[in-house]
N, C-alpha and C positions, 0 to 999 in steps of 0.2 A: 525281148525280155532283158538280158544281158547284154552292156557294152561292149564287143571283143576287141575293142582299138587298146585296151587295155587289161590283158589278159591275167598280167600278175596276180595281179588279187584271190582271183578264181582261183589260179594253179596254187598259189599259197594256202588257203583255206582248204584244200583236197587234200597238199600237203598232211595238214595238221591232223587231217579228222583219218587220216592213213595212218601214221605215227604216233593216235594215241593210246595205244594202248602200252607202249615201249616209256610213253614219259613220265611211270610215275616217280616219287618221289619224298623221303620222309630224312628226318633228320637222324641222326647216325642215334641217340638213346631209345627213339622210336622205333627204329629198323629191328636193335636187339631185343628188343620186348618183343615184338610183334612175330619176328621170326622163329619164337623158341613157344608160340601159340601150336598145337597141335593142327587143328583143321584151317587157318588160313582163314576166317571170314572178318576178322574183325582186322587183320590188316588190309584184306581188299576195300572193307568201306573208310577205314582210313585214306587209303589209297583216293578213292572215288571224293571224298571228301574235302584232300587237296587239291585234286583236279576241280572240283566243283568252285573252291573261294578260288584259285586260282585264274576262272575262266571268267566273271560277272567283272571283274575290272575291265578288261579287254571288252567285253560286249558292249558295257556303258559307255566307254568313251565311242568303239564303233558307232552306236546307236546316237550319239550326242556328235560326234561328227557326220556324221552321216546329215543329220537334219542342218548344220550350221551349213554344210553345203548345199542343199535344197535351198536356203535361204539365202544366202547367196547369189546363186546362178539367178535368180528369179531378180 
């Protein structure tokens, strides 16, 4: 299923999906609004929100490399 002649990859993406709940991220006007929120949900979907645009650039180029190599090798 997996190439292991090249293991990087794998060990890097375990990485990520391990560390993310530590990476999130808001800009410093953000932070103070959202912190001074009583129950905390509207900065978690904040939270979840920049991890989500965050993460669809990284996929698309994966996915768009991904296939240039297929084409490629062939």
């Amino acid at each position: 299923m997996f190439n292991m002649r090249h293991p990087f990859p794998v060990i890097l993406f375990i990485l990520f999906l391990l560390f993310i709940e530590t990476s999130y991220g808001q800009c410093s006007m953000c932070r103070a609004v959202l912190e001074s929120e009583e129950g905390q949900e509207t900065a978690k979907g904040i939270n979840k929100g920049i991890l989500y645009l965050m993460a669809i650039p990284y996929l698309l180029v994966g996915v768009v490399g991904w296939k240039v190599f297929q084409i490629l090798k062939k």
